[in-house]
C-alpha positions, 0 to 999 in steps of 0.5 A: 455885102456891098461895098461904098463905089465912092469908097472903093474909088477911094481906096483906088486912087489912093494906092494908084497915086502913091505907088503907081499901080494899075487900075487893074492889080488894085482891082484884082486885091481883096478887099482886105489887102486893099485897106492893109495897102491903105493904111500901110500907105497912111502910116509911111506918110505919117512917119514922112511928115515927122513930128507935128 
C-alpha cells in the first residue's frame, strides 16, 4: 500500500511545527504513531482555543 507524498508531508510538517522534531525521528514513526501524533497534537489545540 502507498501512501498520499502530499499527506505524509503533511503529517511531517504538522508534528515538526509543534513539537520541534527532526525530519528524521518523524520519519522513523509508523505510520500509526505518526497519525496518533497528529491527532494528539489536534485535540491539545483544540482545548487551547477553549470554548468557541
Amino acid at each position: 500500500m502507498t501512501y498520499a507524498t502530499d499527506r505524509l508531508h503533511e503529517e511531517i510538517a504538522y508534528v515538526a511545527y509543534h513539537f520541534h522534531w527532526a525530519l528524521d525521528d518523524i520519519l522513523d514513526l509508523e505510520h500509526a504513531d505518526r497519525l496518533r501524533y497528529t491527532g494528539e497534537i489536534a485535540k491539545i489545540n483544540t482545548r487551547m482555543r477553549g470554548p468557541g
